[in-house]
C-alpha positions in Angstrom: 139.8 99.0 93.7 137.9 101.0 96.3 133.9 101.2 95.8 131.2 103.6 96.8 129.8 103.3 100.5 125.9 102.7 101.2 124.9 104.4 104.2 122.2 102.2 106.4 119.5 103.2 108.6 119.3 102.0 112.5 116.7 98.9 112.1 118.1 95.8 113.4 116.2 94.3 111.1 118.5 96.2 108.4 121.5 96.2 110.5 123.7 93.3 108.7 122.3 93.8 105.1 125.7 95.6 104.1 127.4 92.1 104.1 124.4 89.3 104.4 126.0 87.6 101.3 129.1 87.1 103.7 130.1 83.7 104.7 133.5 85.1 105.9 134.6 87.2 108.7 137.6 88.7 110.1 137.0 89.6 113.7 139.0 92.0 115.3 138.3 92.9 119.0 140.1 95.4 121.3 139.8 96.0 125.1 138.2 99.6 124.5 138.6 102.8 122.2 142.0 103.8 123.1 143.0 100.2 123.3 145.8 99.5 120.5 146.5 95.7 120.3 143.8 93.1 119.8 143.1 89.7 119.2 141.9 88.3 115.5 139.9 85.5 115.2 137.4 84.0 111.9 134.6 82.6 111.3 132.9 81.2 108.6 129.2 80.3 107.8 126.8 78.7 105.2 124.9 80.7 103.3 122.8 82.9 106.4 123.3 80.4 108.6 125.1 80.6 112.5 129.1 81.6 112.0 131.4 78.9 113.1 134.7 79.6 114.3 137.9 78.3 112.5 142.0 78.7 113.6 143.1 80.1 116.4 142.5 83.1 118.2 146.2 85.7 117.0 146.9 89.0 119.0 147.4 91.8 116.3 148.1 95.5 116.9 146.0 98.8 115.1 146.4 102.3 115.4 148.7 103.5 118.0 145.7 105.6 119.8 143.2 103.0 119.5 140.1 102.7 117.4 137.4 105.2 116.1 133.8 104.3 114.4 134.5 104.5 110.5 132.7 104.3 107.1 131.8 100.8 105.8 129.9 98.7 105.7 127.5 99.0 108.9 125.0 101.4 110.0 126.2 105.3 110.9 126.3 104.5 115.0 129.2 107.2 114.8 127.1 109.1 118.1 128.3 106.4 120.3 131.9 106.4 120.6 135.0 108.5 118.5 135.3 109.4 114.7 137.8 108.4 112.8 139.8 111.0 111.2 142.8 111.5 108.9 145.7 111.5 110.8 144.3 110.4 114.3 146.5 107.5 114.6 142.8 105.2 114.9 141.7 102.0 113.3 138.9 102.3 111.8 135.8 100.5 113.6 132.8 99.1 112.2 132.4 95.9 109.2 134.4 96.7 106.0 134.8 94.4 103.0 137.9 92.7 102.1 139.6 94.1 98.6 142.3 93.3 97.3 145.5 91.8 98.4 149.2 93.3 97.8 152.5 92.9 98.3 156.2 93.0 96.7 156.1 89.7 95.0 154.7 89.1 91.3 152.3 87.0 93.0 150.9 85.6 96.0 149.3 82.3 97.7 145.9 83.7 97.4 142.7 83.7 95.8 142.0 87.3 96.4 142.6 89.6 93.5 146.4 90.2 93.5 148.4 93.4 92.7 152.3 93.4 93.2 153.6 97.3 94.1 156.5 98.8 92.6 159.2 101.3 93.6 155.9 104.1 92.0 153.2 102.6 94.0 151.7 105.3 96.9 148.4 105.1 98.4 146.9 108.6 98.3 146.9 110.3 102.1 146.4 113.8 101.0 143.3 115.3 101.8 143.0 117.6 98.6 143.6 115.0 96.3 141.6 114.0 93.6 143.2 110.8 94.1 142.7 110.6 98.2 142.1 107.1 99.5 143.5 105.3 96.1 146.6 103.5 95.5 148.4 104.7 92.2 151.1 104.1 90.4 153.3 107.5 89.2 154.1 105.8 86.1 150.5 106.3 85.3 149.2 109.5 87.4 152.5 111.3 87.2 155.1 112.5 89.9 153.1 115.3 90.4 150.0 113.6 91.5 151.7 111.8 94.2 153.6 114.6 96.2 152.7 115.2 99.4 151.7 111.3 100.3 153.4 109.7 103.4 152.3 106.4 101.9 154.9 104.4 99.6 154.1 101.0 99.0 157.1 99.8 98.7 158.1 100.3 101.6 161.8 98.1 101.7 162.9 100.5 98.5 161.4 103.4 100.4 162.5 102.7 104.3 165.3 100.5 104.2 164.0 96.8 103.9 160.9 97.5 106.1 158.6 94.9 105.2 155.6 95.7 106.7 154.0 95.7 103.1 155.2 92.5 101.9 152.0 90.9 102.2 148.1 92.9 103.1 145.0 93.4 102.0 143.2 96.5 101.9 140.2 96.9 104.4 137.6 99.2 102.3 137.3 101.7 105.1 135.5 105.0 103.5 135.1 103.7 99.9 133.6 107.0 98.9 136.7 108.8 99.7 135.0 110.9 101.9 137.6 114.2 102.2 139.5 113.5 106.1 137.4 110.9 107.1 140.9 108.6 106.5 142.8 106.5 104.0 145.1 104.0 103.4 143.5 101.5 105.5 145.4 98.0 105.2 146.0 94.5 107.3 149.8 94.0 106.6 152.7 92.6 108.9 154.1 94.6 112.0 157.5 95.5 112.0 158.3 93.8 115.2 156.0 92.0 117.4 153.6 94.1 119.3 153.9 97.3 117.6 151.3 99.3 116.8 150.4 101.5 113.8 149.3 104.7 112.1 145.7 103.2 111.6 146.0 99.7 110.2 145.8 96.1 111.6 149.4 94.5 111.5 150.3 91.1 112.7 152.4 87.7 112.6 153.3 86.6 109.0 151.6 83.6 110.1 148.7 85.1 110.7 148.5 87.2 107.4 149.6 83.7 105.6 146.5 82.0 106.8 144.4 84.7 106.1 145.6 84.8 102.3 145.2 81.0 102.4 141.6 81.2 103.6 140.2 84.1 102.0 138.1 83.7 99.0 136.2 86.4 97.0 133.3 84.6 96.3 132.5 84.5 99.9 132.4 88.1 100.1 134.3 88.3 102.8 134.2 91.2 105.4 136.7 92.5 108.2 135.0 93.5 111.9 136.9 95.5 114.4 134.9 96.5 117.6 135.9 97.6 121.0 134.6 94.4 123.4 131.5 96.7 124.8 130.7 97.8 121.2 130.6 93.7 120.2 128.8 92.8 122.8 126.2 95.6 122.4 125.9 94.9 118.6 126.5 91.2 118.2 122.7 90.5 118.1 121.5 93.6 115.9 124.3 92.8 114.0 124.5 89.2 113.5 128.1 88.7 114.4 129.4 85.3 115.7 
């Protein structure tokens, strides 16, 4: 599910060329760093043309500290604000493609790739795993390989009815699985409205419905999340809407 990560250099003219085939974005933008609710808004383009807006603008929530630069998609510009680490309670900042979409139903309203969890499902949060920054089932890896991960994906088997997981999408923050640079970076539902996270983007099961509506893989779609000084500095190096 998770890819490898291609690290860009500085150019502006280079700046975007992790996601010029995307004609869909998901863009998240927070009052600051340590800012930890948002507002979510998309856009969608033809081909490289100018990105044009579409729904309304949704508040969401992210990591209950705030945001840090991640590994994606974009340029390292890691200098120029915090790093995300495992465990910090961040978001990770920076462009990040869209994978795939899960949840506790055998299937889903979407035409992202699909993959219903089970009561084994865990996404791998430990550091000195082989396995760090995947989602596995124990049926396949074995109990062993899964001890020590805070992470169950089922969370209503594992945390009485907590939903949270019913429906998300992973955001491919550090594909390479990078050792402490984080994991288990998803979009899913908050528990209550307004609450924040360990390092994900939660919303409205509105929201997340339109999003699964929208979304198409063939668009190559891609998921932004920016402190509002960062967006502005970037927007034109970057070509964001």
């Amino acid at each position: 599910m998770l890819v490898g990560c291609t690290s860009l250099g500085g150019s502006s003219k280079a700046a975007d060329a992790g996601w010029r085939n995307a004609t869909q974005m998901v863009l998240v933008t927070t009052a600051d760093w340590n800012a930890n609710t948002g507002t979510l808004r998309t856009f969608s383009r033809s081909g490289h043309g100018a990105w044009q807006p579409g729904g309304e603008a949704t508040p969401v929530t992210i990591g209950r500290t705030g945001s840090a630069w991640g590994l994606g998609l974009h340029p390292d510009v890691r200098d120029d604000g915090p790093v995300k680490h495992e465990g910090d309670g961040r978001s990770p900042a920076g462009v990040f493609a869209i994978g795939e979409a899960f949840g506790y139903a055998e299937h889903a309203g979407t035409a992202l790739p699909y993959a219903q969890m089970q009561d084994t499902s865990w996404c791998m949060d430990v550091v000195a795993s082989p396995l760090y920054n995947r989602i596995v089932d124990a049926k396949q890896v074995g109990d062993a390989a899964v001890q020590g991960s805070s992470e169950p994906m089922r969370l209503d088997l594992h945390n009485k009815g907590d939903h949270r997981y019913r429906t998300g999408f992973v955001i491919e923050h550090n594909p390479a699985a990078v050792k402490g640079a984080g994991s288990c970076i998803f979009a899913h539902l908050w528990k209550a409205p307004g609450e924040t996270t360990a390092g994900c983007t939660a919303m409205a099961d509105e929201t997340m419905q339109r999003l699964y509506g929208w979304l198409r893989p063939e668009a190559h779609p891609v998921f932004v999340l920016l402190p509002q000084a960062e967006y502005e500095r970037l927007k034109t190096n970057w070509n964001l809407p």
